[in-house]
C-alpha atoms as an extended CHARMM CRD file, in Angstrom:
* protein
*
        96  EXT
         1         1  UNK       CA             48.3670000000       99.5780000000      136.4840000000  PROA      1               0.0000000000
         2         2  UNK       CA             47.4580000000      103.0520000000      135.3180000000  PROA      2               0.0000000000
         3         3  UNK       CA             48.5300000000      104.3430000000      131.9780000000  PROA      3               0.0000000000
         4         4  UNK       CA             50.7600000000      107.0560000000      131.8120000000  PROA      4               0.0000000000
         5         5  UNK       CA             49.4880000000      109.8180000000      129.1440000000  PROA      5               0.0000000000
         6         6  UNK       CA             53.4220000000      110.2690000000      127.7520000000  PROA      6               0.0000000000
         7         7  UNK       CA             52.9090000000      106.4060000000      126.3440000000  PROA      7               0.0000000000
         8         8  UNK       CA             54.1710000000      106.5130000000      122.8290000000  PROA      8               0.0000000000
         9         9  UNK       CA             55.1100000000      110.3260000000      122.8880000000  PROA      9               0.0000000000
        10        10  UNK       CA             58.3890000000      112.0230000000      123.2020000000  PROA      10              0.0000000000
        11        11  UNK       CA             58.0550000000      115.4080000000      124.8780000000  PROA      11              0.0000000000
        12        12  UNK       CA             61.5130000000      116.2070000000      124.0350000000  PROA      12              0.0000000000
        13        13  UNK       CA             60.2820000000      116.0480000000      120.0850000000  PROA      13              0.0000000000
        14        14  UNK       CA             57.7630000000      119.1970000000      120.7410000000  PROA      14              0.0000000000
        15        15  UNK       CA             58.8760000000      122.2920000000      118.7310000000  PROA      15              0.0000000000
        16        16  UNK       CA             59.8240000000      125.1770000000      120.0150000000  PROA      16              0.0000000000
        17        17  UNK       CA             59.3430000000      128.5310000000      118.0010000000  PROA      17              0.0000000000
        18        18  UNK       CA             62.2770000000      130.8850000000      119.5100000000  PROA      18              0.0000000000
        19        19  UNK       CA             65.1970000000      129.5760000000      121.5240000000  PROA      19              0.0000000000
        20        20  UNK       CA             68.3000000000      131.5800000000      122.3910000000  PROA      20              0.0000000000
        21        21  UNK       CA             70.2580000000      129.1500000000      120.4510000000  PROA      21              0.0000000000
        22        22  UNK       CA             68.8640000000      129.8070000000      117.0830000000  PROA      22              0.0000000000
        23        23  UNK       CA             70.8740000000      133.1080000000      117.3390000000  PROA      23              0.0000000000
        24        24  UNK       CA             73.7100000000      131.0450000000      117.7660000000  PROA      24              0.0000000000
        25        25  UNK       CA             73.2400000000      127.7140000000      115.6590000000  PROA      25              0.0000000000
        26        26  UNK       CA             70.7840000000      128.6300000000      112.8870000000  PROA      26              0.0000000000
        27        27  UNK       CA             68.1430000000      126.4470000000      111.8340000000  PROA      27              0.0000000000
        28        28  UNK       CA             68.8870000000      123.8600000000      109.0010000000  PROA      28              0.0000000000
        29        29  UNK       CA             67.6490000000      125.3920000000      105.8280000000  PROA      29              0.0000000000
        30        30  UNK       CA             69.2380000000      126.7070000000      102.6230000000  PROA      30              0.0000000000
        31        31  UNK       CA             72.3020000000      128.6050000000      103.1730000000  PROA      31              0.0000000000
        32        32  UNK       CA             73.1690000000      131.5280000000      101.1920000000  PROA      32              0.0000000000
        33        33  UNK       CA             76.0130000000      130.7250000000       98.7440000000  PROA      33              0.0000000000
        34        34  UNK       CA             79.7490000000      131.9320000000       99.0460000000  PROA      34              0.0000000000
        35        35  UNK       CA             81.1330000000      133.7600000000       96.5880000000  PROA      35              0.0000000000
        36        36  UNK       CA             83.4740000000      131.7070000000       94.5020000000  PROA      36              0.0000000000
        37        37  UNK       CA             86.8410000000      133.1490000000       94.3340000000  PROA      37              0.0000000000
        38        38  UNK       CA             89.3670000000      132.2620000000       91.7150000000  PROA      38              0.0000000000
        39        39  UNK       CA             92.8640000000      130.9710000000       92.9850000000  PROA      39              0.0000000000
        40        40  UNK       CA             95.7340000000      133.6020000000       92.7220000000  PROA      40              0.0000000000
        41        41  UNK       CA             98.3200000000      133.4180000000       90.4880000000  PROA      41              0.0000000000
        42        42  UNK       CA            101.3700000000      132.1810000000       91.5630000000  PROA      42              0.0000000000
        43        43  UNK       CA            104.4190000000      134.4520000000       91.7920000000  PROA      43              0.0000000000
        44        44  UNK       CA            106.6530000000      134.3280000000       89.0250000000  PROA      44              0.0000000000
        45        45  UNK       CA            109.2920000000      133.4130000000       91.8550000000  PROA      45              0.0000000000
        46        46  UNK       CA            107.1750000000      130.5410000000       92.4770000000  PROA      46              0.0000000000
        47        47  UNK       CA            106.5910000000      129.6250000000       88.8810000000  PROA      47              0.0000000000
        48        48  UNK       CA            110.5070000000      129.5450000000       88.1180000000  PROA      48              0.0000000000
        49        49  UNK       CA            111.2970000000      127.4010000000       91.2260000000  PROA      49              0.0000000000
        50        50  UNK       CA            108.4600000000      124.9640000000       90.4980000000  PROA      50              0.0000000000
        51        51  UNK       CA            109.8410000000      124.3660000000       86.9990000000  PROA      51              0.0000000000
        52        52  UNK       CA            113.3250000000      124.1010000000       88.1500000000  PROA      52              0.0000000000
        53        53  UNK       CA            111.7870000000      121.3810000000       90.3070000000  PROA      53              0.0000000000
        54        54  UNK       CA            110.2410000000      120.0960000000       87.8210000000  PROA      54              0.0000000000
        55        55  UNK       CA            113.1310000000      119.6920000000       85.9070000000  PROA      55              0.0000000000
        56        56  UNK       CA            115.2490000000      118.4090000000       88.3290000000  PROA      56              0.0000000000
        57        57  UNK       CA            112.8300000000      115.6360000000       89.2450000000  PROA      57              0.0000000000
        58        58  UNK       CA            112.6350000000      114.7440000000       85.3770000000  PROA      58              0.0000000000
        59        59  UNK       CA            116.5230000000      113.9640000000       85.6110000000  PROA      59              0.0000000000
        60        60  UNK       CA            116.2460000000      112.0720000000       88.6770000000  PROA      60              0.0000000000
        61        61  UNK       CA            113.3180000000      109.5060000000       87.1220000000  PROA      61              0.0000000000
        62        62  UNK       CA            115.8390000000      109.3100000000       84.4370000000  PROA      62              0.0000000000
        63        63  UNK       CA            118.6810000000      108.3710000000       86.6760000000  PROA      63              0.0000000000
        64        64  UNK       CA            116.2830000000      105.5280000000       88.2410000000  PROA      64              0.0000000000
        65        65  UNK       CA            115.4560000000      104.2800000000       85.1960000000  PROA      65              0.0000000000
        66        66  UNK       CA            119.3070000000      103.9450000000       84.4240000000  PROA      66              0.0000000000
        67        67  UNK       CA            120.1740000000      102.0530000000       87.4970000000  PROA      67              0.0000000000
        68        68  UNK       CA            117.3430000000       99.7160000000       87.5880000000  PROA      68              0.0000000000
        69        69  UNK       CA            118.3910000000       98.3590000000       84.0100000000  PROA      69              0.0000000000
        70        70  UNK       CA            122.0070000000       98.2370000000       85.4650000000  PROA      70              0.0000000000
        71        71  UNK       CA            120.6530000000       96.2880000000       88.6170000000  PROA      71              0.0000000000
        72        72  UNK       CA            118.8420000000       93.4360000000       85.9920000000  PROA      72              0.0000000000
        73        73  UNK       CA            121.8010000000       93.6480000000       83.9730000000  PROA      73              0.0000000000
        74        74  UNK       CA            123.7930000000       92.4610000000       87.4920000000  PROA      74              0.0000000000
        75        75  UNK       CA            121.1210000000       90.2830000000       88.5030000000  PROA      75              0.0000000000
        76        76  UNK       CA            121.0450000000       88.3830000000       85.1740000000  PROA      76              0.0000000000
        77        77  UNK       CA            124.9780000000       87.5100000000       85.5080000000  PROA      77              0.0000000000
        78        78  UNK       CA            124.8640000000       86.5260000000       89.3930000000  PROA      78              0.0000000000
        79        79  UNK       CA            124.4750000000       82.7780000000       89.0720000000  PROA      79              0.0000000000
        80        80  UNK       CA            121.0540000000       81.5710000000       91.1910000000  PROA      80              0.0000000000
        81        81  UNK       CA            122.3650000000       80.0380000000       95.4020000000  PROA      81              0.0000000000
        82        82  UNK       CA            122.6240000000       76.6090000000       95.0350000000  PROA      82              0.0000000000
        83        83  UNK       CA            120.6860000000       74.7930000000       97.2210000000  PROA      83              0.0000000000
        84        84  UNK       CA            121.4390000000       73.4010000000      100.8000000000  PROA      84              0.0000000000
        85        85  UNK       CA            122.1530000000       69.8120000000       99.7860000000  PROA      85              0.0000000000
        86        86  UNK       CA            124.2110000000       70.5930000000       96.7570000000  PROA      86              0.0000000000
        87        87  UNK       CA            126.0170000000       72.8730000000       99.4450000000  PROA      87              0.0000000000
        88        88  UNK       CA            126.1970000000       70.0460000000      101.8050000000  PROA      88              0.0000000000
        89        89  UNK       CA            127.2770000000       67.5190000000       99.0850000000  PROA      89              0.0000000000
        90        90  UNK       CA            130.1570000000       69.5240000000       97.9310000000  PROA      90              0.0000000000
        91        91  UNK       CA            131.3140000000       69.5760000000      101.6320000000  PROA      91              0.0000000000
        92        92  UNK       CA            131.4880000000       66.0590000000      102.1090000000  PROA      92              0.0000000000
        93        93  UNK       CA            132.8970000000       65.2960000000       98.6050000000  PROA      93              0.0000000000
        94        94  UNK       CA            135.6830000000       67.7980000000       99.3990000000  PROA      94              0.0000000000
        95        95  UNK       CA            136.1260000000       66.5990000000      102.6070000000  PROA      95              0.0000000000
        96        96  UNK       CA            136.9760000000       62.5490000000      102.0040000000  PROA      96              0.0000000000
């Protein structure tokens, strides 16, 4: 067999110096840094309606926090379900 001279040699890894595309897609390399810019400041329409917000959601957490000590206030009185076979007891018992 005769040995091809590509053995062990990618000719797609040559280099090439210029190509249209660089024009396009620049070459990985340090980019030059964007200016940071500050974030505006909000509107003071914006401001007021956020802390209305704000203030409504505070009195709705407080409203949840009501209710769920009413709800383990409720759940502490319901007795627990009996089981099936006390169920199924009672039912016989009642019925003789």
């Amino acid at each position: 067999m005769a040995k091809r001279p590509t053995i062990g040699e990618n000719p797609l890894d040559a280099v090439v110096s210029e190509t249209p595309l660089d024009a396009v897609v620049p070459l990985a390399g340090p980019k030059p840094e964007k200016p940071q810019m500050l974030p505006e400041e909000p509107a003071p329409e914006v401001k007021q309606r956020l802390a209305i917000l704000e203030a409504e959601i505070k009195a709705l957490k407080g409203e949840i926090s009501l209710l769920q000590g009413k709800i383990m206030e409720i759940q502490v009185r319901i007795p627990p379900p009996e089981p099936k076979w006390v169920s199924r007891l009672r039912e016989k018992l009642a019925g003789k």
